[in-house]
C-alpha positions, 0 to 999 in steps of 0.5 A: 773656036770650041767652046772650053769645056770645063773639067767634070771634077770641077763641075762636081766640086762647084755644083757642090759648094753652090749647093752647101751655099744655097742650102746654107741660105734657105734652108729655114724656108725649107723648113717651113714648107715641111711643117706647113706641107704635113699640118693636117685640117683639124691640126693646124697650127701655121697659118703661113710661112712667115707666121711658122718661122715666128713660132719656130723663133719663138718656141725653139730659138733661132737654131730652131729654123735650121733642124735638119740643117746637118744632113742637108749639108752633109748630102747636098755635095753628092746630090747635086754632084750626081745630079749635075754630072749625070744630066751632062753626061746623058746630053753628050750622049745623046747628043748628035753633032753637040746639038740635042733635041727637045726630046732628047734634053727631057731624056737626060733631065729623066736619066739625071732625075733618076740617078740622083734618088739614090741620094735625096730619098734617104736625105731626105728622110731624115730631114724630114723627121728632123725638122717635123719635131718641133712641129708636133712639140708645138702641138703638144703645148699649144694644140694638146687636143691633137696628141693622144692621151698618154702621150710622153713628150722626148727628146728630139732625136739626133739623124743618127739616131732616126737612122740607126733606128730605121736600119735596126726595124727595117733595114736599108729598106727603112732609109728609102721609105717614099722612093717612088715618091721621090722619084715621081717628084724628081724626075718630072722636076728634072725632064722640066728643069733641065732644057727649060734652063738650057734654052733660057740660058742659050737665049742670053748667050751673046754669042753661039760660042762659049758659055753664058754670061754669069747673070743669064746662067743665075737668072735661067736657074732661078726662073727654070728651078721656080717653075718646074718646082711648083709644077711638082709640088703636088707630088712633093706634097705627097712624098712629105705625108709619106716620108713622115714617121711621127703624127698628132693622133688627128692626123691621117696616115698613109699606106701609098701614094694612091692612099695618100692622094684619096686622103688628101682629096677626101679630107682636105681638097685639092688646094692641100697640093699646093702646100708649101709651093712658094716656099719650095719655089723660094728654095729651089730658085736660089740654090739652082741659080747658084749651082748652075752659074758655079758650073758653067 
């Protein structure tokens, strides 16, 4: 007997109330990883995540942990709708008699990675700005040697506003600032990510037929999504430098990814690509664990 199959409108609309879900839980883990992924030698005002979200509390109250929440939730439907949607539609062409090679998985992990970056880069921009505010606030009351003289403190800017100021500079251009970075994170994350789950998945199923139980789905996710999250972390790392408008006159910027890596390497060692990697970890394994047992 077939597998049943479920429709791709349902695996659109789970995947993307699995990801609002997700988002909803860990989005103040993801906020410490962007605040201790762009902290610079001579800057440094987190020592960990645990001491960022109690400085974040501290400073700028419990909603504080959550800047940057709106456009997460906002965006993170589409994202992990396309993304979902396009690794099983590249798997079922790819597919010869419902069975794909290891070759082929990575195939539509690639193709899935690449189409969802039309999303995640400009959400991505704005979360990032959003979320580093209160970063560099903190660093003018606490570290004022870091911020040039003269500096005004402002206000933090809304998402509209950073959006209609980018689109007025630079135009839709300004929105996709780090797209190559963003796909050498995402697309290496999802040639990984993807038949890595597959197979974790496939070894939990109790029979060759139908799909895996809830638990095997959940823990595949959470296993796959943890590892092919730090295996790209170096580039998130990157992709955060990049993606990062504002920065306390201390602080290295950057003109590309090649510029970014000769920087990091030079001023801060080899050990700065790991930023934030267990942060990331924490983030990605829950949201996937929920998304992918929601679209089975």
């Amino acid at each position: 007997m077939a597998a049943k199959q479920i429709s791709l409108p349902a695996k659109l609309i789970n995947g993307g109330i699995a990801g609002i879900v997700g988002v909803t839980c860990v989005f103040p883990i993801d906020l410490a990883k962007t605040r201790l992924q762009n902290q610079q030698n001579g800057s440094r005002l987190y020592t960990s995540m645990s001491d960022c979200l109690i400085k974040t509390i501290r400073s700028e109250g419990y909603f504080g942990m959550y800047r940057g929440a709106a456009v997460n939730l906002t965006l993170v439907t589409p994202e992990k709708a396309i993304k979902l949607a396009a690794n099983d539609f590249f798997r079922h062409h790819l597919s010869k008699d419902g069975k794909l090679t290891l070759v082929k998985e990575m195939l539509a992990g690639c193709g899935a990675g690449t189409c969802q970056v039309i999303v995640t880069t400009p959400m991505e921009m704005l979360k990032i700005q959003l979320q580093d505010a209160g970063r560099l606030a903190a660093q003018r009351k606490l570290m004022p040697e870091t911020v040039a003289a003269g500096t005004v403190e402002t206000k933090s800017p809304t998402a509209m506003q950073i959006t209609r100021q980018l689109l007025r500079e630079k135009g839709i251009a300004g929105l996709y600032k780090g797209l190559g970075a963003t796909l050498l994170r995402d697309v290496p994350f999802s040639i990984i990510y993807f038949p890595l789950f597959a197979n974790l998945s496939n070894l939990g199923k109790k029979s060759t037929e139908g799909p895996a139980p809830f638990y095997v789905s959940f823990i595949s996710g959470c296993i796959a999504g943890s590892t092919a999250a730090v295996a790209v972390n170096p580039v998130d790392v990157i992709k955060t430098r990049l993606q990062s408008l504002n920065r306390a006159s201390t602080e290295d910027t950057y003109s590309g990814v090649t510029d970014c890596v000769r920087k990091i390497m030079r001023n801060e060692g080899p050990s700065a690509f790991l930023k934030g990697a267990y942060c990331r970890a924490l983030v990605i394994a829950p949201l996937f664990g929920i998304a992918q047992s929601q679209s089975m």
